[in-house]
C-alpha positions as CSV (number, residue, x, y, z in Angstrom):
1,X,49.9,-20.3,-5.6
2,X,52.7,-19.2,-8.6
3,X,50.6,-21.2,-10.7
4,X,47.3,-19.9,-9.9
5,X,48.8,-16.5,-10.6
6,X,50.3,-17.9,-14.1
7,X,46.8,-19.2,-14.9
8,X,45.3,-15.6,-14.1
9,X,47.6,-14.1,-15.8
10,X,47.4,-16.6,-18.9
11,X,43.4,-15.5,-18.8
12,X,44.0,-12.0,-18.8
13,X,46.2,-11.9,-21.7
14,X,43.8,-14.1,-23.6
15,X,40.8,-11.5,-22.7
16,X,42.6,-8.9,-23.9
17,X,43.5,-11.0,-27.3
18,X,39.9,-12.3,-27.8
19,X,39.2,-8.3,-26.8
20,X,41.8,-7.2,-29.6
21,X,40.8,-9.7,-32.4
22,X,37.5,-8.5,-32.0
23,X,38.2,-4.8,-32.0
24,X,40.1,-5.8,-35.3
25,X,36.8,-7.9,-36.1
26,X,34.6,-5.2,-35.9
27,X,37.2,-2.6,-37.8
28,X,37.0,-4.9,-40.4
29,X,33.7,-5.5,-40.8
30,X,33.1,-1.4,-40.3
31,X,35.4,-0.8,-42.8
32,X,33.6,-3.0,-45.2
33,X,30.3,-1.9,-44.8
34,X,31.9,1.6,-45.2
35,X,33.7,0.6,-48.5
36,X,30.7,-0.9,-49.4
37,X,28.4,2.1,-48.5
38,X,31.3,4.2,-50.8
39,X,31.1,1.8,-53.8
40,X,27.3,2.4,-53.9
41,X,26.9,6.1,-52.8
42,X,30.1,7.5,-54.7
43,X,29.2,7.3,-58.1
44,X,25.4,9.2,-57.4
45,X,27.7,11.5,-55.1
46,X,29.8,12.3,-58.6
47,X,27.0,12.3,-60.8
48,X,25.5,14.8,-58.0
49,X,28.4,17.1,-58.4
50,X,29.0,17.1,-61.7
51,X,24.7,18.1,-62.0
52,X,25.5,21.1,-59.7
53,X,28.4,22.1,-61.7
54,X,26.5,22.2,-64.5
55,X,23.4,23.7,-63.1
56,X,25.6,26.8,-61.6
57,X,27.1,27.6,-65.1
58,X,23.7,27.8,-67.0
59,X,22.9,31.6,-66.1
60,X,26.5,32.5,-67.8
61,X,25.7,30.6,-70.4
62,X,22.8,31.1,-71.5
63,X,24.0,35.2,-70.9
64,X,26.9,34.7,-73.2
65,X,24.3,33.2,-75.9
66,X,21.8,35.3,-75.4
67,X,23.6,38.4,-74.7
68,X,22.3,41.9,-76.0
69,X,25.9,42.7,-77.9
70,X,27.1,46.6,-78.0
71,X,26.1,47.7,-81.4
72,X,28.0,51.0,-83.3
73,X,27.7,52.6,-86.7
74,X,30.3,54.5,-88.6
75,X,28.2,57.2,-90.0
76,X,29.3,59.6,-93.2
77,X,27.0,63.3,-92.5
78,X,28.3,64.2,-96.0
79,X,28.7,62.2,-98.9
80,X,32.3,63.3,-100.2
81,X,33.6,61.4,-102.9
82,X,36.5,59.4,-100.6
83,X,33.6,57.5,-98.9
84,X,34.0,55.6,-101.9
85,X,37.8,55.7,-103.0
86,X,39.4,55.9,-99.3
87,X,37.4,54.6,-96.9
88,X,35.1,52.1,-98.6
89,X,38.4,49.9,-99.9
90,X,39.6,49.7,-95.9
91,X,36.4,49.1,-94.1
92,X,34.8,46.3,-96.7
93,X,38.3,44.9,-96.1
94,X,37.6,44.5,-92.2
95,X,34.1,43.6,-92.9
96,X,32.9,47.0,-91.5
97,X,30.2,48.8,-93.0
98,X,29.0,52.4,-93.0
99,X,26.0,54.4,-93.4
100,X,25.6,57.0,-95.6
101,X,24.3,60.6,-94.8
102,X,21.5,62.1,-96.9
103,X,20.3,66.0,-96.3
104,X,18.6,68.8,-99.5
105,X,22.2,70.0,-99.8
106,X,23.8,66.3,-99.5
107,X,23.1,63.7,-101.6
108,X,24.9,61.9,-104.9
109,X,25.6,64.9,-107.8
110,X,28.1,67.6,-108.6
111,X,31.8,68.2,-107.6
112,X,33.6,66.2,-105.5
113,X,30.3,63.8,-104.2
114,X,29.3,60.1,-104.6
115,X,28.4,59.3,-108.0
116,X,24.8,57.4,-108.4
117,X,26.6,54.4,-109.5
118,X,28.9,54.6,-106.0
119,X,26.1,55.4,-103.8
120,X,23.8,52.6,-105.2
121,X,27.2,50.4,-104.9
122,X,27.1,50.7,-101.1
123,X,24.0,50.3,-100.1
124,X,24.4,47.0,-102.0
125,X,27.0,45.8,-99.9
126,X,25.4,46.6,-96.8
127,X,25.6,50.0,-96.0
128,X,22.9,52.1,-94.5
129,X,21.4,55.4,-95.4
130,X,20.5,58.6,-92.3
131,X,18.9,61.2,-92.6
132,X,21.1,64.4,-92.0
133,X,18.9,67.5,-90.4
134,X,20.5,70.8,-90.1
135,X,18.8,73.7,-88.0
136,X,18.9,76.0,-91.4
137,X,16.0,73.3,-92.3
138,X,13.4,74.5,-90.2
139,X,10.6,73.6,-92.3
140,X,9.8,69.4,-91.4
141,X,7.5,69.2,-94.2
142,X,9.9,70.7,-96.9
143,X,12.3,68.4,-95.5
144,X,11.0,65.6,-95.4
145,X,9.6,66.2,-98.8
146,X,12.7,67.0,-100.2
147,X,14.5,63.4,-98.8
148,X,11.5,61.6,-100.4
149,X,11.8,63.1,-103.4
150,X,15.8,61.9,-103.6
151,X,15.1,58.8,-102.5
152,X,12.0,58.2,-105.4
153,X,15.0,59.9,-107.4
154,X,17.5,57.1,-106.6
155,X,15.0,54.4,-106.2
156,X,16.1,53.7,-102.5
157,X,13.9,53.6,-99.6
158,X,13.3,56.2,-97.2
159,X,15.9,56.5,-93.9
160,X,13.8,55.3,-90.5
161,X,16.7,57.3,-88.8
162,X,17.8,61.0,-89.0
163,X,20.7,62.6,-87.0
164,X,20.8,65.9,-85.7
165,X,23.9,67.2,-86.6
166,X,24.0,70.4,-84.8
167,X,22.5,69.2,-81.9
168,X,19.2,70.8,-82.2
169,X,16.8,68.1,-81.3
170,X,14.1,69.1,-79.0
171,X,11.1,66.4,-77.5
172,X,8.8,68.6,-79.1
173,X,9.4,67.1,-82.3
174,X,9.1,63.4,-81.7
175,X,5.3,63.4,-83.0
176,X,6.1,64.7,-86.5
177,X,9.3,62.8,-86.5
178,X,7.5,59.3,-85.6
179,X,4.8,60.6,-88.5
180,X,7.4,60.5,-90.9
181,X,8.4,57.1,-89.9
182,X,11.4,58.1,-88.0
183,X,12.9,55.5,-85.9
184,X,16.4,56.5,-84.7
185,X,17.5,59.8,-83.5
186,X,21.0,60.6,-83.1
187,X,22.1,63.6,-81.8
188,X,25.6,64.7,-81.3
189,X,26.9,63.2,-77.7
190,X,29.8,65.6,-77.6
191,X,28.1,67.6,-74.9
192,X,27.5,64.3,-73.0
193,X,23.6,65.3,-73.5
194,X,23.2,61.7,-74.8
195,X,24.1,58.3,-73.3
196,X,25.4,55.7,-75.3
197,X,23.0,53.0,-73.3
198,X,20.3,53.1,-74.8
199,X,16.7,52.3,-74.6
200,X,14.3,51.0,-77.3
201,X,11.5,50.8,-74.6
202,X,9.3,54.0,-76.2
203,X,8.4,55.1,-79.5
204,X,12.2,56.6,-80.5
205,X,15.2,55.1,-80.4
206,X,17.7,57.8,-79.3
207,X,21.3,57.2,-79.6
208,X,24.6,59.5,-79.3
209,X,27.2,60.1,-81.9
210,X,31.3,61.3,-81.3
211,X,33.5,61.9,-84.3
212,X,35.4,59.1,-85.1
213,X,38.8,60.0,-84.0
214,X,37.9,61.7,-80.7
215,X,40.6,61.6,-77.7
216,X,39.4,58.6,-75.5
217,X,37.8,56.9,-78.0
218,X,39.7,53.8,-78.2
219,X,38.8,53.4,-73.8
220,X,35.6,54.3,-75.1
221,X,35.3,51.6,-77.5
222,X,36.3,48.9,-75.5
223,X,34.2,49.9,-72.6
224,X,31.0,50.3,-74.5
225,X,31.7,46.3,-76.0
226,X,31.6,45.6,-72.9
227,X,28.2,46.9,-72.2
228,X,25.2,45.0,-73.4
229,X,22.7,47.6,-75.6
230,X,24.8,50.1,-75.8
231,X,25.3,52.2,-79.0
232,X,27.6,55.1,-80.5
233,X,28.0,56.3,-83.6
234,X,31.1,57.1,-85.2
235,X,30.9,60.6,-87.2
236,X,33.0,61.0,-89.8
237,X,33.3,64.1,-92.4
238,X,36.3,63.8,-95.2
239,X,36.3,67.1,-96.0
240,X,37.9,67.8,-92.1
241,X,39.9,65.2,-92.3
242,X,41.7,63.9,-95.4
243,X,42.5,67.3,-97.1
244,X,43.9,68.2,-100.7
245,X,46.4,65.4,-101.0
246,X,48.7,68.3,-103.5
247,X,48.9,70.6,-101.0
248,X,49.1,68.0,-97.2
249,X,50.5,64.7,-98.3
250,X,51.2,64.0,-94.9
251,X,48.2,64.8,-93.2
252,X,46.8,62.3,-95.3
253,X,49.0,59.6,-94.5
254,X,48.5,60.6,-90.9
255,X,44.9,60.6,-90.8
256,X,44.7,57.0,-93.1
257,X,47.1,55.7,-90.9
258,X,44.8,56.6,-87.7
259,X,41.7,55.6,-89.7
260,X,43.0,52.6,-90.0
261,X,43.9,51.7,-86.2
262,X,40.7,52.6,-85.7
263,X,38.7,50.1,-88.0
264,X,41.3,47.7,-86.4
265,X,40.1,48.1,-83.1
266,X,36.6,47.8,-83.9
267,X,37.6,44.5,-86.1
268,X,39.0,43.4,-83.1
269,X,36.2,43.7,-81.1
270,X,33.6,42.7,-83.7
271,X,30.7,39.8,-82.7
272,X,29.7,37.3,-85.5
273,X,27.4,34.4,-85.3
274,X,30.5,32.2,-85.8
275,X,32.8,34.8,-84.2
276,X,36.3,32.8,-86.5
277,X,36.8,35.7,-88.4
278,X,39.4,37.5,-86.2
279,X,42.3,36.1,-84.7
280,X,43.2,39.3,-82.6
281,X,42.1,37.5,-79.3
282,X,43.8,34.2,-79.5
283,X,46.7,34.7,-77.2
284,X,50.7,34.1,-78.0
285,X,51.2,30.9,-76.6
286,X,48.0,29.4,-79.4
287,X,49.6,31.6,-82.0
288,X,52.8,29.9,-82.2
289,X,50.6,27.1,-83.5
290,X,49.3,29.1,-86.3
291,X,51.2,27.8,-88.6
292,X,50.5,24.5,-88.1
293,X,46.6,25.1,-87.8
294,X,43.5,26.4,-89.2
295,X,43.3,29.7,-87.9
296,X,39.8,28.8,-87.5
297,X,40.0,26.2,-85.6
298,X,42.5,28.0,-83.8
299,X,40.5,30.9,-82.4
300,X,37.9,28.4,-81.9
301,X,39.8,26.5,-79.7
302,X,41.1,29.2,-78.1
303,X,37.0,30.5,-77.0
304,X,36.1,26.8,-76.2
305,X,38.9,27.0,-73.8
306,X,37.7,30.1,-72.0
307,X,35.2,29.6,-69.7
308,X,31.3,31.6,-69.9
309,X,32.6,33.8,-67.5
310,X,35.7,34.9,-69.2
311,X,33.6,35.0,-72.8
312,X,31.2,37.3,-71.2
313,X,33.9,39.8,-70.3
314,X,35.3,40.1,-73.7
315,X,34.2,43.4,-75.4
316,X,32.0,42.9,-78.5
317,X,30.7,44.7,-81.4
318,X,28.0,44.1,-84.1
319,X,28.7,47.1,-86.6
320,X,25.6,47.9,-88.8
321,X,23.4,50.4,-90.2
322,X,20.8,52.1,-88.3
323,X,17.9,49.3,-89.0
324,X,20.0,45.8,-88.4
325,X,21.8,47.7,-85.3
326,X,17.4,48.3,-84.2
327,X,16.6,44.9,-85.1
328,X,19.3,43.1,-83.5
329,X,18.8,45.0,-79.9
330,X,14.7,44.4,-80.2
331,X,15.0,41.0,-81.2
332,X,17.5,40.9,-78.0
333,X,14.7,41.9,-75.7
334,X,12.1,40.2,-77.4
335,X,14.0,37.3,-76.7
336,X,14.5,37.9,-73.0
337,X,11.5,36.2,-71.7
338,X,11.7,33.7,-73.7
339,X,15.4,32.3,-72.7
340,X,14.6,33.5,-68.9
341,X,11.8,31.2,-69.7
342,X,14.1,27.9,-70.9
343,X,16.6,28.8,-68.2
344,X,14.2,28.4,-65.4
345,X,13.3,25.4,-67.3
346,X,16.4,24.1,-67.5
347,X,17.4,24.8,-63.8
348,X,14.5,23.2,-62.7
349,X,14.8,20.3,-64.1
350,X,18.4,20.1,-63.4
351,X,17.5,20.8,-59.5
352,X,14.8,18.0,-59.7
353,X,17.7,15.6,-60.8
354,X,19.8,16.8,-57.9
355,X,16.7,16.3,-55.5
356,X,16.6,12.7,-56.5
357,X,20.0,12.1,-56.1
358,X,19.9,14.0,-52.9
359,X,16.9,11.3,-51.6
360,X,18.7,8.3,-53.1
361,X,21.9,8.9,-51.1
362,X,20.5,9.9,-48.2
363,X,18.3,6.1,-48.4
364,X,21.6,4.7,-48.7
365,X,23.2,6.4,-45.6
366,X,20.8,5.9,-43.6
367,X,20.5,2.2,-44.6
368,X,24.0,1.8,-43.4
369,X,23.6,3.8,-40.6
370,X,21.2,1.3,-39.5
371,X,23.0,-1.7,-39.9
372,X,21.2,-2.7,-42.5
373,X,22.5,-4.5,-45.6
């Protein structure tokens, strides 16, 4: 009887073996066919992901390439002679260019104005030239004469953009202004009359202008970089600002000195096809490198490093006259439907790429699932 029990017991403990070797059978063979099902499904699982990633970043992207960049000008109402000596010397050495203001009672002659040679100097290098219209010129046609006749006098072409210096600009005088050609109108945004987005939509473009040292301007500045198609022009008038240097020395080094800051910021802030020109972004930790590296390579390590996202929240400037400032915010929107265009076109073809993956390792799952090889 004890042995019968001993045999019994012998059997049960070999079930339960055999039972146990082929639990451990089947784990083994589950965990093959799942390291197997890995080894073929991982790789399209990665090549999935990384499409995905790539797929989510193109509307930043293609927004940081494509984006419609603030624009500003740094506009001179009269032509005093320190356009030329003063502030011409510190803006061409930022890069930064001006525009020049032409009126019947402002234009290159006499005491204390641009010289022809001066004025013909800067719109060489860039600079612009803007109409100036004061309400004691009532007459349109006498004005507009008179510019054309400086301008045949000078042999420059005629402005496409006029500014309204004591802010008397009424709708009712768009038709003889687009008559004349008239492109831009800027009107003095010190009464917060204009905004500084702008729209190119109509007939006009219409665009605000602050003086150049205004409080808030710096906030100002950086906010409107950071506003795609926005515009402000920077007034600026010598004769209130820089006065006799004999008689207040110090108010000239004071003003120069704020001048100064203030092309720096916009330097700072300034957009270039190849934006290497500046360094003023690149952070401390990169710049205790400089030494040992182009600075150009640098700063252009530093951007690659930044991701769309961050790019598209760094405030930017093109600084131009009146007509590259127009051009570059139509060509902008021009553009808009086309790139909206290639980005669909890009996204879909990206999706479609996902899609196959998405059927090729579902196939594979459910292969497996199966218990199919």
């Amino acid at each position: 009887m004890r042995i019968f029990r001993i045999l019994a017991l012998i059997l049960v403990l070999a079930v339960l073996v055999c039972g146990v070797l082929y639990v451990m059978h089947l784990e083994r063979e589950d965990n093959a066919r799942m390291l197997a099902l890995y080894t073929e499904a991982e790789p399209l699982e990665r090549q999935r992901e990384e499409l995905v990633a790539q797929r989510d970043k193109l509307p930043s992207e293609f927004a940081l390439k494509y984006r419609d960049y603030a624009t500003a000008e740094i506009l001179f109402p009269r032509m005093d002679t320190q356009i030329y000596s003063e502030a011409y010397p510190l803006m061409r050495e930022k890069n930064i260019v001006g525009v020049l203001g032409i009126s019947p009672t402002e234009y290159p002659s006499g005491w204390s104005k641009l010289t022809k040679e001066e004025f013909k100097a800067l719109l060489s290098d860039g600079w612009g030239l803007c109409m100036v219209f004061e309400n004691s010129w009532t007459d349109f046609d006498y004005f507009f004469q008179t510019i054309g006749a400086l301008c045949t006098a000078y042999e420059v072409e005629m402005p496409t953009s006029i500014y309204f210096i004591n802010n008397d600009y009424t709708s009712d005088m768009d038709p003889i202004l687009i008559e004349h050609g008239i492109k831009t109108v800027i009107v003095n945004a010190s009464d917060g009359r204009s905004s500084t987005v702008t729209d190119l939509t109509g007939d006009l473009w219409f665009t605000g202008a602050m003086p150049w040292g205004y409080t808030g301007s710096d906030v100002d500045m950086e906010l409107l970089g950071r506003t795609d198609g926005a515009n402000l022009t920077y007034t600026m008038i010598f004769n209130e600002t820089w006065k006799d240097e004999k008689t207040q020395k110090s108010k000239d080094t004071q003003e120069e000195a704020s001048f100064k800051t203030f092309l720096e910021n916009l330097k700072s802030m300034m957009y270039y096809d190849s934006p290497l020109d500046s360094m003023e972004q690149v952070t401390s930790a990169t710049a205790l490198f400089a030494e040992q590296q182009d600075q150009e390579q640098l700063y252009e390590l530093y951007l690659k490093g930044l991701s769309p996202e961050q790019q598209m929240l760094l405030p930017r400037y093109r600084v131009a006259n009146y007509e590259t400032a127009r051009q570059y915010h139509l060509d902008a929107i021009s553009n808009s439907q086309e790139k909206k265009a290639e980005l669909d076109a890009s996204t879909a073809e990206l999706d479609a790429q996902i899609a196959e993956l998405d059927r090729q390792i579902a196939e594979i799952y459910a292969r497996w699932n199966s218990g199919k090889r």
